[in-house]
C-alpha positions in Angstrom: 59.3 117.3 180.7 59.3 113.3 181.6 61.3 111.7 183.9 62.5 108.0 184.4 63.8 106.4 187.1 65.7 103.1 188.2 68.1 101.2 190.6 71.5 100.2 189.3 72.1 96.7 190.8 74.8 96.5 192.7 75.0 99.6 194.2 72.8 102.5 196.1 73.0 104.3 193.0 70.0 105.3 190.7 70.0 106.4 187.6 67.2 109.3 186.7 66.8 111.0 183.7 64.7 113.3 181.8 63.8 114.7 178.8 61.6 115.6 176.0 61.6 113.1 173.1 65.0 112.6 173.3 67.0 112.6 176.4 68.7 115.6 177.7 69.7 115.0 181.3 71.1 111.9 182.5 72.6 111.2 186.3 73.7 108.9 188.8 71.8 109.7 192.3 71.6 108.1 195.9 68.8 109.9 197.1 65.9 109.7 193.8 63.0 112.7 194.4 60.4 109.1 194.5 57.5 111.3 194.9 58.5 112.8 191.1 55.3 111.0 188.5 57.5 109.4 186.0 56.8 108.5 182.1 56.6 104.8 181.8 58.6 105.4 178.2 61.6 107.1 180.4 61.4 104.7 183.1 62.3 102.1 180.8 65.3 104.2 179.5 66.3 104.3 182.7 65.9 101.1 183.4 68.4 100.1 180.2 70.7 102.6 181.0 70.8 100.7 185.1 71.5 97.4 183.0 74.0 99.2 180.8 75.9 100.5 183.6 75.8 97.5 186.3 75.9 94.7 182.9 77.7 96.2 180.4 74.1 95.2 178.1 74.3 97.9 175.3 72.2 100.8 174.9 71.7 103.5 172.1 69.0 106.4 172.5 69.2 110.3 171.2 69.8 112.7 173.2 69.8 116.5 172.9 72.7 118.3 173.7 72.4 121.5 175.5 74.9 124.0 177.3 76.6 126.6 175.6 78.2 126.3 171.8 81.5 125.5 173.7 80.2 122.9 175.6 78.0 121.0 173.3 81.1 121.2 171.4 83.4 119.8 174.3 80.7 117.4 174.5 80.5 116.1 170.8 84.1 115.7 171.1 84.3 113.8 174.1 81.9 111.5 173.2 84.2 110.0 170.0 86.0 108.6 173.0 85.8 104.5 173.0 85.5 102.6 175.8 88.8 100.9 177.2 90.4 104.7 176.1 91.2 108.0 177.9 92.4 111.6 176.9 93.3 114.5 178.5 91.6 118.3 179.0 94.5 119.9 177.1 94.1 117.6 174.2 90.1 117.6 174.0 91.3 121.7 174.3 93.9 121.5 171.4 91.3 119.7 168.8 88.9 122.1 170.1 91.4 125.4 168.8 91.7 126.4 172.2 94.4 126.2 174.7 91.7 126.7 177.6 91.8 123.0 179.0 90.7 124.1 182.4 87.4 125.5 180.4 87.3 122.2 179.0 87.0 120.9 182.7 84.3 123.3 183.6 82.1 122.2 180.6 82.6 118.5 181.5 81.8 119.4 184.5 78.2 120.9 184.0 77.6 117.5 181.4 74.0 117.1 181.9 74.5 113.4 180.3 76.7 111.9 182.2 78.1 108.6 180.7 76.3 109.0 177.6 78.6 111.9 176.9 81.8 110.0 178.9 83.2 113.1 180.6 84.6 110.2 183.5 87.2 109.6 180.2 88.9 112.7 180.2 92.0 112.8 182.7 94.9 115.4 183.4 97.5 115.4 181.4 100.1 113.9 184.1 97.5 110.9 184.3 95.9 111.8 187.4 92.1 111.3 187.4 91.1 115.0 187.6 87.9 115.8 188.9 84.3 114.1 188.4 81.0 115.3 189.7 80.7 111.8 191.7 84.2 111.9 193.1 87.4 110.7 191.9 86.3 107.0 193.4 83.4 106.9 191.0 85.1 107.8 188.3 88.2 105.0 189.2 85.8 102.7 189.2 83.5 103.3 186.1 87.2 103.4 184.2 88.0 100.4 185.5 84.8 98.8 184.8 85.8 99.8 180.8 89.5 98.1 180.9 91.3 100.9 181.8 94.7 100.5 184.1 94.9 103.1 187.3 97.7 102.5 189.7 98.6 104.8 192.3 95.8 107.3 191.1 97.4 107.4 187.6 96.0 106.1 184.1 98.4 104.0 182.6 100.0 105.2 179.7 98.7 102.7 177.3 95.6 103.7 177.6 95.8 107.5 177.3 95.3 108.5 173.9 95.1 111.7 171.7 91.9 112.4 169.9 92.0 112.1 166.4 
């Protein structure tokens, strides 16, 4: 397994990841294991992955999904959804054949790739944020950071929108 490491500027966040030859975890730490021996190739991942997430500066790399069928399902899906756009459980649910939207929740919630696979996207359906493995906050702010309206705790409208 290699690993990769690397400060997001800006915050006390790092982001650490790991992986084969594709990358199958990705996270968002404030306390990094330093003593961990990383892979120069992964360490520059990370590093990209710190500029896209503090810059905006794209970045593209494969990843492996893992998880159950259901969730890398659940995850294929929800990563379809663009930046600047939300959706909700119950719909990602519906397109899925399933009226289980709180399983939905519980997949997103064991993402090992977070942002790559933009779980933070998904919302309840009466707009609230729903949960997020860093905290509502995070995820308020990562949304904003792609154009998205929240006021009072609530997406606006305009931006929630049904999967194809």
């Amino acid at each position: 397994m290699k690993y990769g490491l690397a400060p997001v500027p800006g915050t006390s966040l790092y982001v650490a990841l790991s992986g084969e030859e594709a990358i199958a975890s990705l996270f968002l730490t404030e306390a990094p294991d330093l003593a961990r021996q990383c892979d120069p190739a992964f360490d520059r991942l990370a590093h990209k992955a710190a500029a896209w997430i503090s810059e905006g500066v794209p970045f593209t790399h494969h990843v492996q999904l893992s998880g159950t069928p259901f969730q890398r399902a659940v995850y294929a899906l929800v990563a379809t959804i663009p930046e600047g756009a939300v959706t909700t459980y119950r719909d990602v649910a519906r397109r899925l054949g399933t009226r289980g939207y709180r399983a939905v929740g519980q997949a997103l919630n064991k993402n090992p790739l977070l942002l790559l696979v933009p779980c933070h996207r998904v919302i309840s359906s009466d707009g609230t944020l729903g949960g997020f493995a860093h905290g509502t906050d995070m995820k308020a702010r990562i949304l904003r950071a792609e154009g998205v309206t929240i006021d009072d705790g609530r997406v606006a409208p305009s931006c929630i929108r049904p999967l194809p």
